[in-house]
C-alpha positions as CSV (number, residue, x, y, z in Angstrom):
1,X,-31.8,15.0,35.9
2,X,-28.6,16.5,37.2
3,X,-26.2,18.7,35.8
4,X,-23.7,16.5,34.7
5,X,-26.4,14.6,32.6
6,X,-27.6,17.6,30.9
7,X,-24.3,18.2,29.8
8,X,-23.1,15.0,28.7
9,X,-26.5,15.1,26.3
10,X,-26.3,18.6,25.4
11,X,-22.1,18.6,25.1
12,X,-21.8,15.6,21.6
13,X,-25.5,17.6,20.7
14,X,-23.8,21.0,20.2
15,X,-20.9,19.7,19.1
16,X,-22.3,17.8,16.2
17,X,-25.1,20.8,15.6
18,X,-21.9,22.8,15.1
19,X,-19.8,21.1,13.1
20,X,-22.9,19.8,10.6
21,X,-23.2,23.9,9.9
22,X,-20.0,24.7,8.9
23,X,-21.2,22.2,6.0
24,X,-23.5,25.0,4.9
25,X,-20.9,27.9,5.4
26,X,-18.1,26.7,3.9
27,X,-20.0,24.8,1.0
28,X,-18.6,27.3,-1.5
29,X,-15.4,28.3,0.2
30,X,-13.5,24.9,1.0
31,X,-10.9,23.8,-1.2
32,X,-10.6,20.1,-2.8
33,X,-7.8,19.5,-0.6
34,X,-9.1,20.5,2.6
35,X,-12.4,18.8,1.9
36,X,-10.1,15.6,1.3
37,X,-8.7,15.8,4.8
38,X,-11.9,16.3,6.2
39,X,-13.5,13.5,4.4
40,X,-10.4,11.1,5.4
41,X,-10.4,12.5,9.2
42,X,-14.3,11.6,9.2
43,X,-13.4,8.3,7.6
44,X,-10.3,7.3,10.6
45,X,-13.3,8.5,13.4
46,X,-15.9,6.3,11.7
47,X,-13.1,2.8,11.2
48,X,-11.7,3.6,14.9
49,X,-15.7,3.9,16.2
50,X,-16.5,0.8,14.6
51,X,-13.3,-1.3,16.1
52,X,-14.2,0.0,19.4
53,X,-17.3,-0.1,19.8
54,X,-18.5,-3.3,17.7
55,X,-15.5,-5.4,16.7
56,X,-13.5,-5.3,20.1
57,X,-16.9,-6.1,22.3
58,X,-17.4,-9.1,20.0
59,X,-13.9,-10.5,20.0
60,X,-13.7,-10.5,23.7
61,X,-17.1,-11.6,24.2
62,X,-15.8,-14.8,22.1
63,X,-13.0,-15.2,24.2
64,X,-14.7,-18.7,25.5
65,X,-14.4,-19.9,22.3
66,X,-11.1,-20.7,22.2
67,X,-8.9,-21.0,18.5
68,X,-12.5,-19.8,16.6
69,X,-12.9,-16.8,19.4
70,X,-12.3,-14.4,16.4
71,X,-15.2,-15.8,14.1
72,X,-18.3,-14.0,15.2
73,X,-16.4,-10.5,14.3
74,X,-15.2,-11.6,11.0
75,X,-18.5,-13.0,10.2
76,X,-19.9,-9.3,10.9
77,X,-17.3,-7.9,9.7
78,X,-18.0,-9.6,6.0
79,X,-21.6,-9.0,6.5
80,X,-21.0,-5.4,6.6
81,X,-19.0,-5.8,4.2
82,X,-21.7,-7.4,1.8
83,X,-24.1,-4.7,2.6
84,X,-21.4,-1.8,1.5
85,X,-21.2,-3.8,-2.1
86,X,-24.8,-3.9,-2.1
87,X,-25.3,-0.3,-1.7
88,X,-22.8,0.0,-4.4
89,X,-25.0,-2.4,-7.1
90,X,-28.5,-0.8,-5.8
91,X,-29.6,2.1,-7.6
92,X,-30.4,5.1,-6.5
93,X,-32.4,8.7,-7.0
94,X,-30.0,11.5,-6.9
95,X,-31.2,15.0,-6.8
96,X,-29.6,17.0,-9.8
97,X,-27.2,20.2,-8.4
């Protein structure tokens, strides 16, 4: 593999190595607000991943479809949807702090 490879795979890797230990260093030391803006930045990268990488590629990949072209992504949509209030109804183990 070339260079540019390497660090296309190694880049997203260190970045995300990285930013998962700052979870361990500021665990303690991070204040409720700053953990809020952290939490809602992850949340707006997470929604704008989805559109762009599921929900766009299936609306134009509908486009033949005419009037319904939007139905296939707003089926998934719900569907993910449904599996979200599942996780909410399912119970589950927690680990006490």
């Amino acid at each position: 593999m070339n260079a540019q490879v390497w660090m296309g795979i190694l880049l997203p890797f260190l970045g995300t190595s990285l930013g998962a230990a700052m979870v361990f260093v500021l665990k303690d030391r991070i204040s409720d607000g700053m953990q809020r803006m952290l939490t809602g930045f992850a949340a707006g990268v997470m929604v704008a991943a989805s559109f762009w990488s599921l929900l766009q590629p299936a609306l134009e990949g509908a486009e033949g479809m005419g009037k319904l072209s939007f139905i296939p992504a707003a089926v998934g949509f719900l569907v993910g949807i449904g599996f979200l209030l599942l996780d909410n109804i399912t119970p589950h183990m927690h680990m006490d702090e």
